[in-house]
C-alpha positions as a printed NumPy array, in Angstrom:
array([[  0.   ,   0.   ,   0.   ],
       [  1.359,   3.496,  -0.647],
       [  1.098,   6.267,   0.797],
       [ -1.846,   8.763,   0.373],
       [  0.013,  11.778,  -0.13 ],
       [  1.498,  10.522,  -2.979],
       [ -2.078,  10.187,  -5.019],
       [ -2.846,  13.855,  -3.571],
       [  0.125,  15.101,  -4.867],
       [  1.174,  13.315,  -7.452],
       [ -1.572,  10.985,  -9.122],
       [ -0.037,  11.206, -12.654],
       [  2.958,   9.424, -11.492],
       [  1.044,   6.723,  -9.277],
       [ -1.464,   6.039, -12.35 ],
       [  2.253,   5.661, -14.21 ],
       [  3.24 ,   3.031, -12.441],
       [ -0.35 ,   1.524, -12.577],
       [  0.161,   0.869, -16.612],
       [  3.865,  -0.207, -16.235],
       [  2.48 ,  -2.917, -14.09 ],
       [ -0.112,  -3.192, -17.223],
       [ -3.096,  -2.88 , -14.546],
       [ -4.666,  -0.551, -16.292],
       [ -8.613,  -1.24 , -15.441],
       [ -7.077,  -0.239, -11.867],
       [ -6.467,   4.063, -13.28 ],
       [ -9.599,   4.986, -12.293],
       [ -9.4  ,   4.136,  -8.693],
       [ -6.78 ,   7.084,  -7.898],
       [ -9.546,   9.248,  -9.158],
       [-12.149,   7.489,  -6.992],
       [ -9.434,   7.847,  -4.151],
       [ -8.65 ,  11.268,  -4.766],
       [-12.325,  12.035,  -4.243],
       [-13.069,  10.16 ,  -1.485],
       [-10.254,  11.957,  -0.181],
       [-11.592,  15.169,  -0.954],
       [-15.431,  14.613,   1.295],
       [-13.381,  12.96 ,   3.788],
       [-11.379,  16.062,   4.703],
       [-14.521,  18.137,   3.996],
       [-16.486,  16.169,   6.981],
       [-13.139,  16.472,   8.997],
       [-13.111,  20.051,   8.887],
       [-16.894,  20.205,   9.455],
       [-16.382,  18.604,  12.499],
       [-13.388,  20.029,  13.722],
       [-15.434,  23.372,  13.175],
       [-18.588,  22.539,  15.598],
       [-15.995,  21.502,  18.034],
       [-14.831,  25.202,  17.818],
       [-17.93 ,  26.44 ,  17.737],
       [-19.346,  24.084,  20.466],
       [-15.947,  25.343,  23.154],
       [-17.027,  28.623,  21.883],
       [-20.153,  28.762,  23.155],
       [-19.572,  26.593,  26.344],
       [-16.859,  29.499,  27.282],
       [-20.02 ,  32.204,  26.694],
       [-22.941,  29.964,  28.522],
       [-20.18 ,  29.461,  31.639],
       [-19.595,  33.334,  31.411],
       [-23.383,  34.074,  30.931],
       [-24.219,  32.065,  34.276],
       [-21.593,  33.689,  36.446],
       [-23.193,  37.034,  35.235],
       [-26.742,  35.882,  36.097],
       [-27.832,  35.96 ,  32.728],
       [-30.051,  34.434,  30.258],
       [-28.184,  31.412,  28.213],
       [-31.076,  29.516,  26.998],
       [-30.638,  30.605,  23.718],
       [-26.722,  29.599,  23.377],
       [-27.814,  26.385,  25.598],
       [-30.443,  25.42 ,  23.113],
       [-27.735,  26.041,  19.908],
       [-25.246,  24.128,  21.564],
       [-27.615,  21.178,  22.354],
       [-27.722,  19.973,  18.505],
       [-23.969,  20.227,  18.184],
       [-22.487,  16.436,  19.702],
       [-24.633,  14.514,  17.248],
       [-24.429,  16.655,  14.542],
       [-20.18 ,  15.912,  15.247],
       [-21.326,  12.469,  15.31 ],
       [-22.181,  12.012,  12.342],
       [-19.833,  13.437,  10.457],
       [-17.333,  11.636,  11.987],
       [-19.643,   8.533,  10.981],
       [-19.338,   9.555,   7.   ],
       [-15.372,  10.455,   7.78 ],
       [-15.203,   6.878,   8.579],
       [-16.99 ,   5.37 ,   6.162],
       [-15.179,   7.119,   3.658],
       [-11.603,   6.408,   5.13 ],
       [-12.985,   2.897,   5.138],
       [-13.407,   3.299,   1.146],
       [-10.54 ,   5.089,   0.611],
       [ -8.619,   2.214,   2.443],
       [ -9.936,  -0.135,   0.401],
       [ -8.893,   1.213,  -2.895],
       [ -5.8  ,   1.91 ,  -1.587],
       [ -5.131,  -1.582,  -0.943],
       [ -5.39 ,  -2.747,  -4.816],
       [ -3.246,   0.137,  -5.553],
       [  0.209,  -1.604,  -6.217],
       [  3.421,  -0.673,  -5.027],
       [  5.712,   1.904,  -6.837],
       [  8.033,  -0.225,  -8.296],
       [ 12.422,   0.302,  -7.773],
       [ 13.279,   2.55 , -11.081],
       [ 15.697,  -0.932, -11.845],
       [ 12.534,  -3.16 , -12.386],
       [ 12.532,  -4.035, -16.278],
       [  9.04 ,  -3.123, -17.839],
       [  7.18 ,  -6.157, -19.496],
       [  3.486,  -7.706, -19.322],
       [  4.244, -11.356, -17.396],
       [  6.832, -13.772, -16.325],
       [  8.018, -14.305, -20.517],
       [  9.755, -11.26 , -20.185],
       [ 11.56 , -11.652, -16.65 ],
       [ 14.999, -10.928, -17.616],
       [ 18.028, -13.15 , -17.022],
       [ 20.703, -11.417, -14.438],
       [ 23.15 , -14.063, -13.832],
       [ 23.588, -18.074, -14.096],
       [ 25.692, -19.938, -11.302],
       [ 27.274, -23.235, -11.663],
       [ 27.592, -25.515, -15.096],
       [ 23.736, -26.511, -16.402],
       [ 25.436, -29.896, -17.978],
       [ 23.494, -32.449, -19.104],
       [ 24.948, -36.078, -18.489],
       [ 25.746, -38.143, -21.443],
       [ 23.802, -41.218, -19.454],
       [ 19.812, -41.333, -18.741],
       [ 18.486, -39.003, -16.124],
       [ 15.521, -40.238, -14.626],
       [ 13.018, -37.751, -13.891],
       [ 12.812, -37.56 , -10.208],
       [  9.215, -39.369,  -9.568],
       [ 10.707, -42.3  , -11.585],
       [ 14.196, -42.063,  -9.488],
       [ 12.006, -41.464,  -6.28 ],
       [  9.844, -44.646,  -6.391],
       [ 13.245, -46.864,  -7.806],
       [ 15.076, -45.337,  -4.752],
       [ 11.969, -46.352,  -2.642],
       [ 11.914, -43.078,  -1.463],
       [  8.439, -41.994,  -2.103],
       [  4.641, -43.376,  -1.992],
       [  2.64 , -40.908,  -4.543],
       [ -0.257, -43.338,  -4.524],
       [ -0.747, -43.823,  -0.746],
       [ -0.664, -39.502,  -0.954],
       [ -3.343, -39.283,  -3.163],
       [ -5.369, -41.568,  -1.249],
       [ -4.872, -40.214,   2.299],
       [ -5.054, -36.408,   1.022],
       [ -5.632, -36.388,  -2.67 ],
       [ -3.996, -34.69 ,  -5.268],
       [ -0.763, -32.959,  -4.493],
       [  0.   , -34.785,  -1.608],
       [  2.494, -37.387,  -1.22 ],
       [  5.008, -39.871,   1.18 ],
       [  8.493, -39.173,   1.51 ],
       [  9.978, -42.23 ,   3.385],
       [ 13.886, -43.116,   4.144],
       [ 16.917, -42.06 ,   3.077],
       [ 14.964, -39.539,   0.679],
       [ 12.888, -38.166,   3.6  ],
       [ 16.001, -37.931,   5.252],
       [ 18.086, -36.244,   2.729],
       [ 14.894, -33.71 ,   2.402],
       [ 15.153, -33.239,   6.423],
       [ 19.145, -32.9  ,   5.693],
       [ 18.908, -29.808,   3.141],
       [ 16.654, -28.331,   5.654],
       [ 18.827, -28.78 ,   8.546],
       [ 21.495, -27.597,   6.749],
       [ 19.836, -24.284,   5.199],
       [ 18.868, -23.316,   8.665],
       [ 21.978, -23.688,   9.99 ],
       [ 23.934, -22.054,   7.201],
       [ 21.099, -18.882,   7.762],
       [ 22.5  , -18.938,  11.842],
       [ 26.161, -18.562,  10.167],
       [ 24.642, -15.632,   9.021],
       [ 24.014, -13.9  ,  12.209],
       [ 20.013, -14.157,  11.143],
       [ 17.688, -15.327,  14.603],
       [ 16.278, -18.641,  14.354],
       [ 12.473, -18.418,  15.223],
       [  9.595, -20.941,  15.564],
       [  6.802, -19.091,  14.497],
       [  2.897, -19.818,  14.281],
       [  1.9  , -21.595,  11.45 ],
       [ -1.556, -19.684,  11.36 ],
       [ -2.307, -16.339,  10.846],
       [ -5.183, -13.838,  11.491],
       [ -6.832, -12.135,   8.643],
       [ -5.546,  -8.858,   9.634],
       [ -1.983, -10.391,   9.513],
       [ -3.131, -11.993,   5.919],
       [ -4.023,  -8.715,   4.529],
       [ -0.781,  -6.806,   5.926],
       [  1.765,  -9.007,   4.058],
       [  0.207,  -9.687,   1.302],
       [ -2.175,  -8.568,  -2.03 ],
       [ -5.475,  -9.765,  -2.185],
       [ -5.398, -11.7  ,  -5.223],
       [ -2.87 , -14.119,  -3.789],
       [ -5.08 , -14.858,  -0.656],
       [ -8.227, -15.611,  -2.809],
       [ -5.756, -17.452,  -4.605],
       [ -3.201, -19.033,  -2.118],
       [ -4.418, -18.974,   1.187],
       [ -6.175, -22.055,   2.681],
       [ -8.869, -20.506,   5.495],
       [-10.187, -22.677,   8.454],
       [-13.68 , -23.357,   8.691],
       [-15.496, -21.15 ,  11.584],
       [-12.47 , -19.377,  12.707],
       [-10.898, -15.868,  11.768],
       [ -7.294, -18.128,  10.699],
       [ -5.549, -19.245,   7.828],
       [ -2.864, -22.19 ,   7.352],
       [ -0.097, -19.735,   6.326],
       [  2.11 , -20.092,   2.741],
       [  5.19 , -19.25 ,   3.775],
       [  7.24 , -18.529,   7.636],
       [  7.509, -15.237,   6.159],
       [  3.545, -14.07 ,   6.789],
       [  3.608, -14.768,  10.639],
       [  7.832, -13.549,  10.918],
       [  6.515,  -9.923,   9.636],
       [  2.946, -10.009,  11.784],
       [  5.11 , -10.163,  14.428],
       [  5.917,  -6.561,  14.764],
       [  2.327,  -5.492,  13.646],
       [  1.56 ,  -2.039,  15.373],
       [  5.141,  -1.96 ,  16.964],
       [  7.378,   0.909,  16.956],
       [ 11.464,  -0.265,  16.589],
       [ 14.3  ,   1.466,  17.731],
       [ 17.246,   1.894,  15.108],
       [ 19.779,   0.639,  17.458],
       [ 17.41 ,  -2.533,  17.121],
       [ 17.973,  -2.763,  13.426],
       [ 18.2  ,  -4.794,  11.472],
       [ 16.221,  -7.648,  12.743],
       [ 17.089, -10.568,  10.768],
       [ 15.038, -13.916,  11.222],
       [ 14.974, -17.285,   9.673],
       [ 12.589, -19.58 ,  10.111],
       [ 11.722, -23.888,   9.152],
       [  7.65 , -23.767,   8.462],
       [  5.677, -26.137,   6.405],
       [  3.903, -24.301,   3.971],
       [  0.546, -24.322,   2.656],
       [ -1.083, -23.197,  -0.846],
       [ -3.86 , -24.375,  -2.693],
       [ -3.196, -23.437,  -6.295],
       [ -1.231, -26.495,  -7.609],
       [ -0.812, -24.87 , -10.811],
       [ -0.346, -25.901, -14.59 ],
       [ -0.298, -29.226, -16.267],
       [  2.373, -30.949, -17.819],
       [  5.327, -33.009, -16.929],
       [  6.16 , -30.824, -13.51 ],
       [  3.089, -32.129, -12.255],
       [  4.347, -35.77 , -11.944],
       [  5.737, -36.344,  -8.416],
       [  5.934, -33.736,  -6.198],
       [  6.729, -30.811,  -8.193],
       [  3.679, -28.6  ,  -7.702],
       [  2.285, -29.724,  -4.577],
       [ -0.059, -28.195,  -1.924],
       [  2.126, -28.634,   1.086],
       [  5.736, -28.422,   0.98 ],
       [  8.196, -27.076,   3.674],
       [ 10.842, -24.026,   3.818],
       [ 13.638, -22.02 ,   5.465],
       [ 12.497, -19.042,   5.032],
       [ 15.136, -15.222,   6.01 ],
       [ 12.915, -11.912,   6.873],
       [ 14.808,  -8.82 ,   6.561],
       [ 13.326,  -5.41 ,   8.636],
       [ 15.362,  -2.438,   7.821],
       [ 16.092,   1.448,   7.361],
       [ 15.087,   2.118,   4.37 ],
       [ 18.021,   3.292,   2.817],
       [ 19.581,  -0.45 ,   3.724],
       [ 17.298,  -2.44 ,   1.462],
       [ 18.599,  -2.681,  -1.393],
       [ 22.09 ,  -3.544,   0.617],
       [ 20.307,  -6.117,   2.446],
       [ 18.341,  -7.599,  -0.853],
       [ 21.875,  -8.002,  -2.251],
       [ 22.691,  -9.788,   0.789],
       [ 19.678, -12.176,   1.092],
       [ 20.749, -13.048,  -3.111],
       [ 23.989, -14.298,  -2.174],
       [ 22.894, -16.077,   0.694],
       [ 20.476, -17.978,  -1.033],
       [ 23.252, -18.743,  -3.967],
       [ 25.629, -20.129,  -1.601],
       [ 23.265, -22.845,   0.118],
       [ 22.852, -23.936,  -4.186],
       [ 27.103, -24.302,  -4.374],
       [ 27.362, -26.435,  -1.729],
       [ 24.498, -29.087,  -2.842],
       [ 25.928, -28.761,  -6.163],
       [ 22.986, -28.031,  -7.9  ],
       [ 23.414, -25.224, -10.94 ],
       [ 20.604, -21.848, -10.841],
       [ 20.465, -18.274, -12.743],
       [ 18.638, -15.532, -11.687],
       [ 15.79 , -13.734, -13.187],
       [ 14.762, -10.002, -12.438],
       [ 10.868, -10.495, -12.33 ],
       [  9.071,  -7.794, -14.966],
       [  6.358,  -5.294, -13.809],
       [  4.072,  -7.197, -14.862],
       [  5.249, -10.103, -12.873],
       [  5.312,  -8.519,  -9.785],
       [  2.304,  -9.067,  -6.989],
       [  1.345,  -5.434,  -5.615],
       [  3.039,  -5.466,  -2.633],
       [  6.342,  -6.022,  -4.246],
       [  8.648,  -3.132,  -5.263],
       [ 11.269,  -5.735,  -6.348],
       [ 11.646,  -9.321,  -6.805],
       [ 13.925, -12.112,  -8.416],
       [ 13.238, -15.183,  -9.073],
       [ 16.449, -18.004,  -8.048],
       [ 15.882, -21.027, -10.838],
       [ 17.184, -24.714, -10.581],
       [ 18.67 , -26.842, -13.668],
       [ 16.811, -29.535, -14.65 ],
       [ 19.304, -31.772, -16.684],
       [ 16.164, -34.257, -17.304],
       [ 13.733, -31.233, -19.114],
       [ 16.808, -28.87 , -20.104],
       [ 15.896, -26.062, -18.344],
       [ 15.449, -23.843, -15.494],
       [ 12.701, -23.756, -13.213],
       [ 11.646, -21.221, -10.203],
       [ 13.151, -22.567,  -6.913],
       [ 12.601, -19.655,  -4.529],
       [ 11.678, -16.224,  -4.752],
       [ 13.498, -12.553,  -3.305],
       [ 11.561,  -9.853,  -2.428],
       [ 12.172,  -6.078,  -1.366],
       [  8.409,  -4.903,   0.098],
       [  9.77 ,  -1.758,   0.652],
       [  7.157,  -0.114,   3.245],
       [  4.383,  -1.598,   1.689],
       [  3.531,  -4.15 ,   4.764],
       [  5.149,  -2.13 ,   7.18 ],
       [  2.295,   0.424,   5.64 ],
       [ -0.395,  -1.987,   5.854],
       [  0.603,  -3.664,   9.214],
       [  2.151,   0.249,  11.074],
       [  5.356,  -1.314,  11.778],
       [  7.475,   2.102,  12.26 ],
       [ 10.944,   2.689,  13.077],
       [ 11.794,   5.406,  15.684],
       [ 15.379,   7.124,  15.295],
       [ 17.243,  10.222,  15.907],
       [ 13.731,  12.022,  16.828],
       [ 11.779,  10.642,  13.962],
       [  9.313,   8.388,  13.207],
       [  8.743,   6.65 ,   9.595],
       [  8.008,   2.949,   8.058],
       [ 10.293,   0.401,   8.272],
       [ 11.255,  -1.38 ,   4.878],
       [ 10.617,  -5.504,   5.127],
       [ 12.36 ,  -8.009,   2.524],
       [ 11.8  , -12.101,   2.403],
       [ 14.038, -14.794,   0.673],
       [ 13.514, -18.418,   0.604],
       [ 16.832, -20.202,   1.677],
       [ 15.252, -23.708,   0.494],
       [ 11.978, -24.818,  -0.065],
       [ 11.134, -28.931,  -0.481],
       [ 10.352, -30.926,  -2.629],
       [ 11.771, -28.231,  -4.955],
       [ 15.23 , -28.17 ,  -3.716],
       [ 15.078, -31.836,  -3.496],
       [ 14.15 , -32.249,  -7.21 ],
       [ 17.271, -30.106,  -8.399],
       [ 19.254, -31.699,  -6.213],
       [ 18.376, -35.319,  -7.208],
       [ 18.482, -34.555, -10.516],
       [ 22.174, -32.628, -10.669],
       [ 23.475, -35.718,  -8.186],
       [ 22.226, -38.644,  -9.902],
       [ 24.933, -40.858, -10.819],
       [ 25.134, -43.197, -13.955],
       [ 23.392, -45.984, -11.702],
       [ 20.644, -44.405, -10.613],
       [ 22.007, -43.413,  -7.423],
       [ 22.145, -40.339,  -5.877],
       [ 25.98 , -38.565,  -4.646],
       [ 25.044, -36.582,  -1.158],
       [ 26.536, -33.562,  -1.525],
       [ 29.682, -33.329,   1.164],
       [ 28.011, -30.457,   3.039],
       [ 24.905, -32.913,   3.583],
       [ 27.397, -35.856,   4.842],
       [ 26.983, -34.531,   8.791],
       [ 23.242, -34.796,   8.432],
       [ 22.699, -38.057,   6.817],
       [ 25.296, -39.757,   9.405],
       [ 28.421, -40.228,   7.065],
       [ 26.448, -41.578,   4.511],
       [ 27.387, -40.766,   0.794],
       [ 25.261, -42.356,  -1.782],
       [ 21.866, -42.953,  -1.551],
       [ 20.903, -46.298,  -3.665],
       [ 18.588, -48.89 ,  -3.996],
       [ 19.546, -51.338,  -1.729],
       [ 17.605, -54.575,  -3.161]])
């Protein structure tokens, strides 16, 4: 959400940035705003002037009755005056109360860096880390290596839970806990806080971290209750400091957190699908970033290389895409997109997402920052470290020996007790 005094003094630009993000049925809404705006400052000074008037004439009616005079006629003027405040301040509300509505749909000014295109075909390629080789031996896709590994029970999933749901069982469940284990601890190297957090959120907490298209979208609600299973650590890490003001000494507070996650869009069709590729549970170690503002962009730089480094050491290749306007949820001011190798499909798929909020949540959720005397919004970022199955698939796929087997990546060994190779034993 942005701020207010931006569309009052400078709609042009904010309707700008409305067509760059090629939203463009959303332009008339900073009109709407603007006049909403308008009556709700008229009813504000309405009532701010009975109040005057109303002291006004208290002052005289006290003066008049120490003088032994006749006040009836200022007592009878002043009698009308409380509910006639009342409601006004009942249509100020209900038109803040519109205006706060439209201003959530408003997106985010986007970082002047942000490449301009419609959708995720024209994300544009930054960087790509590691070799994307392709063996000269069969790579089986990693359902097929999963079930010859015995690693995995897709059938008894879809039974239990249904579609999207799965078993991960031995040494692949425990190479999955492994990458976890060792993401989190590689994030504590880091100097970031680990933190268990809830794994449900509030609605208010919903709508302060993110747009509302994702939670019609994303966001599974439970039945009879004012919760929601969240979709990543990083809605109930930021909900944290809802309505909280944070000293700069303070700053910045950096978190990680381990959270399953929960979504219930399992998306397109095709071979990604098979296995446990797009899934509706799946689990993460998640960094949160709150800043200064003029850190951020140090800090998203940061939170990149972080993320790159945890790839290295499982051996597993990725590039990086900057994510288009038009690829970009409202909230976001910047993003990039961290993408896996697939030697099996010969290409690059999203692993885990990097995102610079700006003040947008802090905005929606008043988390300030109070320094040197003033007061302003704080600036939030997110980063997934890992996030299985994904990170599992790349890094069964990249480690897959001529065999069949997989090679555990040496910074793995320590979790997976010295072992080295995972195979099928029979």
């Amino acid at each position: 959400m942005i701020d207010i005094n931006l569309i009052r003094e400078s709609p042009e630009l904010v309707k700008e940035n409305i067509k760059k993000k090629f939203q463009d049925s959303k332009l008339t809404l900073v009109d709407v705003i603007i006049r909403h705006d308008k009556k709700w400052r008229e009813f504000k000074k309405e009532a701010d002037n009975l109040r005057h008037t109303r002291n006004e004439l208290t002052q005289k009616i006290t003066k008049l009755k120490k003088e032994k005079k006749d006040a009836s006629k200022e007592i009878k003027a002043a009698q009308n005056i409380p509910k006639e405040i009342k409601e006004l301040e009942d249509k100020a509300n209900r038109t803040k109360e519109k205006i706060t509505e439209a201003m959530k749909v408003i997106p985010q000014m986007l970082h002047s860096s942000v490449p301009i295109g419609k959708d995720e075909s024209e994300n544009v390629e930054l960087e790509k880390i590691g070799k994307n080789k392709v063996p000269d031996y069969e790579i089986f896709n990693h359902s097929e290596l999963a079930l010859k590994l015995h690693g995995a029970d897709f059938d008894s999933g879809r039974e239990v839970a249904g579609k999207g749901f799965y078993y991960l069982t031995g040494d692949l469940a425990q190479l999955h806990s492994a990458m976890l284990a060792f993401a989190r601890d590689h994030m504590i190297k880091q100097g970031f806080s680990l933190t268990v957090p809830p794994f449900m959120i509030r609605s208010a907490g919903v709508d302060g971290v993110m747009s509302f298209e994702e939670k019609d979208v994303m966001m599974y609600k439970i039945e009879g209750e004012d919760l929601y299973l969240i979709g990543t650590s990083e809605h109930t890490l930021i909900a944290k400091y809802q309505n909280k003001t944070l000293h700069g000494k303070d700053l910045p507070i950096k978190l990680t957190a381990y959270s399953p996650c929960f979504r219930k869009e399992v998306g397109a069709h095709g071979i990604e699908e098979k296995g446990f590729y797009r899934v509706h549970q799946f689990e993460k170690q998640e960094m949160v970033v709150i800043c200064e503002p003029e850190e951020s962009y140090s800090w998203y730089d940061k939170m990149l290389k972080f993320t790159i480094e945890v790839f290295k050491e499982l051996n597993v290749p990725v590039r990086v895409l900057e994510c288009c306007s038009g690829d970009l949820a409202d909230l976001k001011a910047k993003s990039c997109d961290v993408e896996a190798w697939s030697p099996k499909q010969k290409k690059y798929w999203e692993a885990g997402s990097l995102t610079n909020m700006e003040d947008a949540q802090a905005r929606r959720l008043n988390i300030k920052i109070e320094n040197k005397g003033k007061r302003y919004l704080a600036h939030t970022l997110n980063n997934t470290v890992i996030a299985n199955p994904r990170g599992l698939i790349a890094l069964m796929e990249n480690n897959q020996q001529k065999d069949g087997s997989i090679k555990i990546p040496k910074a793995l060994q320590p979790y997976m007790l010295g072992k080295k190779v995972i195979k099928n034993e029979n």
